[in-house]
Each structure stands twice: as C-alpha cells, then as structure tokens.
C-alpha positions in Angstrom: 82.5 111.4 88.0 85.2 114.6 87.8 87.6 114.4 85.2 91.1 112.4 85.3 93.8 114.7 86.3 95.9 115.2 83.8 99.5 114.1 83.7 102.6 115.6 84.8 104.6 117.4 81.8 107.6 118.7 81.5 108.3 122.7 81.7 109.0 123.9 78.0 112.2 125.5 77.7 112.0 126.7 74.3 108.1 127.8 73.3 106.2 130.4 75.3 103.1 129.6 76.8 101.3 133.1 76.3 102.0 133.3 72.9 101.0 137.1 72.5 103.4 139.3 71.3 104.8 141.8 74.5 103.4 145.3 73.2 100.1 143.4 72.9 100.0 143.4 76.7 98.7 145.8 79.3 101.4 146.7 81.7 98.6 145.4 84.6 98.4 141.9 82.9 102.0 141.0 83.3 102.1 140.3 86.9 99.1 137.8 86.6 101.0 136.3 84.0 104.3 135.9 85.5 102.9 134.6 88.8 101.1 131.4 85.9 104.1 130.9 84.6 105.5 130.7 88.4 103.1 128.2 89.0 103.5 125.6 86.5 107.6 126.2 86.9 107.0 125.7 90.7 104.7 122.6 90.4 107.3 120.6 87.6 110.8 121.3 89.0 110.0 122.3 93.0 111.2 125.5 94.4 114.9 124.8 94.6 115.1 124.3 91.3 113.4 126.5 89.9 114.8 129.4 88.3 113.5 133.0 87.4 115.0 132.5 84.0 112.4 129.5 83.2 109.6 131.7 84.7 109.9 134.6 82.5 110.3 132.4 79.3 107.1 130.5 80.3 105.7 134.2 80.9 107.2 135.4 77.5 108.5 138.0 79.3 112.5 139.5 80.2 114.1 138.3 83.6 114.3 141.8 84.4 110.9 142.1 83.9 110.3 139.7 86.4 111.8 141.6 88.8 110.7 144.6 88.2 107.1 143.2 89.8 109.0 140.5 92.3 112.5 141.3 93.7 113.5 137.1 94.3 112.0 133.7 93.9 111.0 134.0 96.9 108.7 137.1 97.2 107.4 135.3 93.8 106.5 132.3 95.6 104.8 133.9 98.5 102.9 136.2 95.8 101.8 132.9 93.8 100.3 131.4 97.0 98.2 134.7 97.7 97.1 134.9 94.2 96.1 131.1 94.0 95.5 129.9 97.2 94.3 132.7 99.7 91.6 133.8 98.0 89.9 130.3 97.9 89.9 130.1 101.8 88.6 133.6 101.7 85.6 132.6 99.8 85.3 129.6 102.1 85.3 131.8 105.1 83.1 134.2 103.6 80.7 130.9 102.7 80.7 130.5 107.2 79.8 133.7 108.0 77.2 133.8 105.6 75.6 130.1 105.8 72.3 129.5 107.2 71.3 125.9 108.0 72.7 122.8 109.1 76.5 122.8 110.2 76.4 119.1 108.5 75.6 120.8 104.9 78.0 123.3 105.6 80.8 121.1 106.7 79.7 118.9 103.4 80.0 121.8 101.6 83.2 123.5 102.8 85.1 119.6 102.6 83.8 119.2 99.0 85.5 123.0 98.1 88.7 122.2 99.5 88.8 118.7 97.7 87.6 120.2 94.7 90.4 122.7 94.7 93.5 120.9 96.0 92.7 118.5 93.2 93.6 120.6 90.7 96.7 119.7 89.0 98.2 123.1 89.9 97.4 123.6 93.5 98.0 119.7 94.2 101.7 120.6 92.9 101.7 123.1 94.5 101.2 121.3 98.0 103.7 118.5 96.9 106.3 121.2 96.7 105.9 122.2 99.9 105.4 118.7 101.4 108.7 118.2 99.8 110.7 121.4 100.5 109.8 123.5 102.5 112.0 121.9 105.7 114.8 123.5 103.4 113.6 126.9 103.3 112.0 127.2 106.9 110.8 131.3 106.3 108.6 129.9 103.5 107.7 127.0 105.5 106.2 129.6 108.2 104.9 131.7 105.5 102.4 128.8 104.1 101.6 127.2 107.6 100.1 130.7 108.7 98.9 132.0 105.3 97.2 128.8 104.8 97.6 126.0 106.6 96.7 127.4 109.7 94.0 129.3 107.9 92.2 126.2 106.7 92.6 124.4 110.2 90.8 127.4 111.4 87.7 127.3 108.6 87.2 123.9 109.9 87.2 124.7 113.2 84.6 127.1 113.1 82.5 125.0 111.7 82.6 122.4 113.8 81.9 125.1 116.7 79.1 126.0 115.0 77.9 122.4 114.5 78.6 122.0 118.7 76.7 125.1 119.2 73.9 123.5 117.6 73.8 120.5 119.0 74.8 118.3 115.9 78.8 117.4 116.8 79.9 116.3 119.5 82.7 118.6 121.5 85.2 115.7 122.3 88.5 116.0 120.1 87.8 119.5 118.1 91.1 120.3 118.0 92.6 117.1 116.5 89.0 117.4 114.2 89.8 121.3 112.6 93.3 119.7 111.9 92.3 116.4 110.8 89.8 117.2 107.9 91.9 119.2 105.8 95.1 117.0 106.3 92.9 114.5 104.9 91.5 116.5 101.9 94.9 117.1 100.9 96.6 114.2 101.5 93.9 112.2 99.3 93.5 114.5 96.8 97.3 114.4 95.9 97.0 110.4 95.8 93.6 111.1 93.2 96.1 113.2 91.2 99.7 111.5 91.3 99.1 107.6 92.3 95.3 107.0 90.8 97.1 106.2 87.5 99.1 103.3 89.3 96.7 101.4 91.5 94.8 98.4 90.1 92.0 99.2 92.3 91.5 103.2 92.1 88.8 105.3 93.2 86.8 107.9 91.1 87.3 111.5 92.5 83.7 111.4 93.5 84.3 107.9 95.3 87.3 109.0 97.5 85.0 112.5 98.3 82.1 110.4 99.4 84.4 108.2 102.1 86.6 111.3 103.5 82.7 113.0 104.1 81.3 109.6 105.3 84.2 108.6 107.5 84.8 112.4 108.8 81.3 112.5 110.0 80.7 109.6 111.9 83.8 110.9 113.5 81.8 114.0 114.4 78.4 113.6 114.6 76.2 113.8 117.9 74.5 110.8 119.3 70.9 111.1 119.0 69.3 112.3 122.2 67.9 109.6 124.0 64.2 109.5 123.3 65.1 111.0 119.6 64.7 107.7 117.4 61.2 107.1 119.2 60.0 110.8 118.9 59.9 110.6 115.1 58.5 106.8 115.1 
C-alpha cells in the first residue's frame, strides 16, 4: 500500500523554505531552486494567482533574482513543467525503445510510472492547475498539450503498436486507446490525492492501480486464436 498523500497547505508567506543563507549558494543551484519554489506556489494558489513575489520568498531569493534566470511567470511556468514533467516521459520513452518482452508487461509497466508520478502531491497540482486554468491563458494551454499531453498520448500509443505488432492487442480503437489510458491515470490519480480523504468507501493507491490496469486491458487485449486454449490443454 503507497503512502496517503499528504494534505494541501497553505504557501508560507513569511518563512523561507530553503533556509540556507544566499552566499551559501552556488550561482548554478538558484534556478533549481526558484523553479521548487514555483512549484509549490503554482500547485497552492493556481497560475493566475500566483505571483513572482511569493516565488522568490519561498526560494529565499530577491524578485530580481528571479528574473534574472526567468523574464515572466510565464517562461517560469513553461521552465517548471520541463524541469518536472518532461523528463519523466523521456525516461518512459527511453523505457520503449529499450524494452524487450511482452507489450502487456511494458504497457503494465509504463501505466504504473505514470500513476506513480501524477500521484505525487506536486505534479497532481500541477495537473489541477491546468485542468482549471489553462482555458484562460490559451499559449500555455498549447504549451502543455504538446510538451506533454500530446507526448504521453504518443508513449502509449507506441506501445499499443507494438503490442498489435505482436499479436497481443487488438488494432480496433488505438487512437481513442493511446488517449484513453493516460486520461485515466490522471484523472484517478488526482481523485487518490484530493477526494480519497472524503469518500466513505476509498480505494488504496495500489487498489485504484490494479482496476485502471485490469479494466484497460480487457479493453485491449487480443482474443486468443482459435485453437489457442486447446493447444496448451
């Protein structure tokens, strides 16, 4: 059984978080740590909201220093998403190319990541933001629909071409099947993380996995060839 997620808190507007004094700090270190602090700020308060001013107290750094690395809230939201999101789909991708086996273990596999991940507290705010938002602020809509959206719906698309090519799904409804999986990952991990606290009848993390992977496949899978079930009799 994973962890609870933890709850949501509010952003401190009076204690750092990176309690280090500044000429303790490599000049190299402070965009890491502004984009953190541009995390957390994003996830409590949503991107309208937020301001640059809460960022760089949260970073324990000046406001101009914050734009001396990102020149709005803007370019520091697109920068957050590279730094936190991208390179998880890059490591998925890079788990494709590389697999050798079944295309069932490997769409097991990649499902479970992506759950994993968009269950943390940060990234699930992260996607509540822009559930929420982003039809305000269409260029950052488009940003995150091709940086990752459309990224993931690709990952899982591959896979299931690969599972085709082998023999083990079935090629009826692929496109509706790359785009259904990871709607479903995120959509239930942000219920795991924001609603499990409320419902009387809540599933463990592991519980919720198990039926999106269960339900997913049987939506998937190949028939067995006729003859199959008597050949291993």
């Amino acid at each position: 059984m994973s962890a609870p997620f933890e709850p949501l808190s509010p952003v401190p507007t009076d204690v750092p978080a990176i309690a280090a004094p500044r000429w303790q700090r490599r000049p190299e270190d402070r965009p890491d740590e502004i984009i953190n602090a541009a995390q957390q700020v994003f996830g409590e308060v949503g991107f309208a909201r937020a301001k640059i001013d809460d960022v760089a107290r949260l970073a324990g750094v000046s406001k101009g220093t914050v734009y001396l690395y990102f020149d709005s809230k803007e370019s520091l939201f697109r920068e957050m998403v590279r730094a936190k999101v991208v390179p998880k789909l890059a490591e998925a991708e890079e788990s494709v190319r590389t697999h050798h086996g079944s295309a069932r273990d490997l769409l097991v596999s990649i499902a479970t990541g992506m759950f994993r991940r968009m269950g943390e507290v940060g990234l699930a705010r992260i996607s509540r933001v822009v559930q929420a938002e982003m039809g305000t602020f269409p260029e950052l809509a488009r940003f995150y629909f091709d940086e990752v959206i459309l990224r993931a719906r690709h990952l899982v698309q591959r896979v299931l071409e690969i599972g085709v090519t082998s023999g083990e799904f079935r090629p009826e409804s692929l496109d509706f099947a790359a785009r259904g999986l990871p709607s479903l990952l995120v959509h239930t991990a942000n219920v795991q993380c924001f609603y499990q606290q409320f419902d009387p009848e809540a599933l463990h993390d592991d519980q919720a996995l198990a039926g999106i992977i269960d339900l997913y496949l049987y939506g998937v899978l190949a028939p067995p060839r006729p003859g199959a079930e008597a050949s291993h009799a």
